[in-house]
C-alpha positions as a printed NumPy array, in Angstrom:
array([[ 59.23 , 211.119, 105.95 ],
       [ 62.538, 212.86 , 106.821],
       [ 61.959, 211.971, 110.54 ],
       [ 61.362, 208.163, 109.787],
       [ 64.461, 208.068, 107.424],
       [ 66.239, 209.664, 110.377],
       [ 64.936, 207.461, 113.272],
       [ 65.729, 204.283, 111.069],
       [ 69.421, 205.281, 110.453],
       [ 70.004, 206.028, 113.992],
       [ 68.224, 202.498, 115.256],
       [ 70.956, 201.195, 112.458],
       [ 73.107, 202.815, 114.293],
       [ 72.392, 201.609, 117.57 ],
       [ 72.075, 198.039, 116.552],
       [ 75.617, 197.718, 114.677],
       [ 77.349, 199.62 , 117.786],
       [ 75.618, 196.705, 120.185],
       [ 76.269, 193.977, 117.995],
       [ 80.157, 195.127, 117.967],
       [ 80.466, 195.365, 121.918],
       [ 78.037, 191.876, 121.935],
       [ 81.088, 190.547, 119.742],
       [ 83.972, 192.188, 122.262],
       [ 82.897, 190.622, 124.898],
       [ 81.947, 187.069, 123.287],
       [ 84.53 , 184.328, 124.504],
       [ 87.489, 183.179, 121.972],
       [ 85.683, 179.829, 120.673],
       [ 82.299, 181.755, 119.623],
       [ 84.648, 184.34 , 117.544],
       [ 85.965, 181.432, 116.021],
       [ 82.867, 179.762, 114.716],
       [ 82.032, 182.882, 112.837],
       [ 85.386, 182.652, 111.259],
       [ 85.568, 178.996, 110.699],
       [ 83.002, 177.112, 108.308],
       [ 82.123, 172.937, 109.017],
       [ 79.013, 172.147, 106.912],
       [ 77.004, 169.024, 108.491],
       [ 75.024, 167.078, 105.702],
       [ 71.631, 165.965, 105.922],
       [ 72.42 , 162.428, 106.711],
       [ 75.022, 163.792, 108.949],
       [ 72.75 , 165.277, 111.07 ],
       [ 69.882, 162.499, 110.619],
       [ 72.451, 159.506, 111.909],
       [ 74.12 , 162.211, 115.102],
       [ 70.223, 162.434, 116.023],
       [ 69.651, 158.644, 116.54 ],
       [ 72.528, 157.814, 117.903],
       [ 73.461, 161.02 , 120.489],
       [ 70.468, 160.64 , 122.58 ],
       [ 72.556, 161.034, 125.574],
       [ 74.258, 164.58 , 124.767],
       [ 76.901, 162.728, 123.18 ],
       [ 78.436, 164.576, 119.34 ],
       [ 80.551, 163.817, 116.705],
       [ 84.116, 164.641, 117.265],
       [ 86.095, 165.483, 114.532],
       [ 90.456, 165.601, 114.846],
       [ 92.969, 166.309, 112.039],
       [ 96.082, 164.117, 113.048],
       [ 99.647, 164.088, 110.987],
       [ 99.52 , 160.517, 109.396],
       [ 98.256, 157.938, 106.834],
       [ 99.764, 157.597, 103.889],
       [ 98.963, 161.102, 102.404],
       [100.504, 163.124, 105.372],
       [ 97.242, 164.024, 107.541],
       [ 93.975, 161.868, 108.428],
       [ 91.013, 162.392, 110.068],
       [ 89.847, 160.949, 113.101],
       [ 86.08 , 160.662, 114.064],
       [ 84.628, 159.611, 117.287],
       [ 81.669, 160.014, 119.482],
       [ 82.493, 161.97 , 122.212],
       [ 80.707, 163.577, 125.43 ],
       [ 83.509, 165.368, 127.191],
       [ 83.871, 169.068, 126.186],
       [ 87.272, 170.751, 125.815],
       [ 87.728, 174.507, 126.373],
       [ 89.387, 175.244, 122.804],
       [ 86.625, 173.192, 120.64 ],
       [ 84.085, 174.951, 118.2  ],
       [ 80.656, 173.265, 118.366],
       [ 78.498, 173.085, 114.972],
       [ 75.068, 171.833, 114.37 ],
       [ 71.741, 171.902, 116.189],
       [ 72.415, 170.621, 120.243],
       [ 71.594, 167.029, 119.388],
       [ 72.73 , 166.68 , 116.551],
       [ 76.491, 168.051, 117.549],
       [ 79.3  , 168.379, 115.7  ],
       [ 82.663, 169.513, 117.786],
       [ 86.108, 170.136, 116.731],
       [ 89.456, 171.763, 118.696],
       [ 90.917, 174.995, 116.823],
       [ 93.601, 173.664, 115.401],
       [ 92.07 , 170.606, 113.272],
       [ 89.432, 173.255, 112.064],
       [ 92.821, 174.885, 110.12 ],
       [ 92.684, 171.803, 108.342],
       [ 89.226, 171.52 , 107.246],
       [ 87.304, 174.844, 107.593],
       [ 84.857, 174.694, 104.792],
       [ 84.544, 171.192, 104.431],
       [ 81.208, 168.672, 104.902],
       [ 80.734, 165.879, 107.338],
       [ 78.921, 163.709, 105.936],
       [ 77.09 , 160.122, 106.736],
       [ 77.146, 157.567, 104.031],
       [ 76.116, 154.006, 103.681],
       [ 77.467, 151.608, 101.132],
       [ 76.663, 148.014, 100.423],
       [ 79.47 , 146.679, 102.76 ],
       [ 79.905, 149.586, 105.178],
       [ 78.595, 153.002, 106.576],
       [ 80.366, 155.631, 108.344],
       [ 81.022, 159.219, 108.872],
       [ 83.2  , 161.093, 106.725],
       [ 84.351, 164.378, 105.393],
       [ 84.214, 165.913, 101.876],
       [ 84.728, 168.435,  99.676],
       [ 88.102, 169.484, 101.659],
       [ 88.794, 172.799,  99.997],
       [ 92.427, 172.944, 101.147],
       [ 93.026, 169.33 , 100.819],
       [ 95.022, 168.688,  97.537],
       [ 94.428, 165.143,  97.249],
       [ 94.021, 161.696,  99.054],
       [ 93.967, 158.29 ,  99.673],
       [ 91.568, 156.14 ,  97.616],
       [ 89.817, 155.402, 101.546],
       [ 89.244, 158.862, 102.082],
       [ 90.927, 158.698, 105.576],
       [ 93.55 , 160.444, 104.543],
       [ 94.653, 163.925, 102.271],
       [ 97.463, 166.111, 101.574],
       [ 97.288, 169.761, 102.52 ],
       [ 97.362, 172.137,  99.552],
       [100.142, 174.764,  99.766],
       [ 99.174, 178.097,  98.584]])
């Protein structure tokens, strides 16, 4: 029983000293996903499915502007850019460049449909202190 106890601590071992060199070696933008959080909702991912057939994604940009200081700006996209973090399955792709994820790490994109309109979106900001009634726009919250 010793010897198994043993073995297994050593595999343990083994397996956190590869996983730390794996990580070393892993580029900049894959460190980054691990840090940053973008949550993709069901619908999210149901809509990017029907309508990025062609390897197309979601891109998501935080831009100064609107009438509560920031606003996001969604697009469909196909051209890759070496500072964005990728999130979601492969065809159902949401990307978005380092410095908008600052802005909205932790928060949901999100598909929703309304009587007169449907659209992407993103909610539950965690460090967005408030908004426009439109949801296009938000005000950062200062810690």
């Amino acid at each position: 029983m010793a010897n198994i106890v043993r073995h297994l601590l050593n595999t343990s071992r083994q397996n956190l000293f590869l996983f730390g060199r794996l990580s070393k070696y892993s580029s900049t933008a894959q460190q980054n996903e691990l840090k940053h959080d973008l949550k993709l909702s069901d619908s999210c991912v149901k809509r990017l499915k029907e309508i990025c057939q062609d390897g197309s994604f979601l891109r998501v940009i935080v831009e100064g502007g609107g009438c509560s200081g920031f606003q996001y700006k969604l697009d469909i996209d196909n051209n890759l850019n070496p500072d964005d973090l990728k999130f979601g399955p492969d065809d159902a792709k949401v990307v978005i460049d380092e410095t908008s994820i600052e802005y909205i790490s932790g928060s949901t994109v999100d598909f929703h449909t309304e009587l007169i309109r449907s659209g992407f979106r993103i909610i539950n900001n965690p460090k967005a202190d408030g908004g426009c009634s439109c949801g296009a726009s938000f005000n950062i919250k200062i810690d």
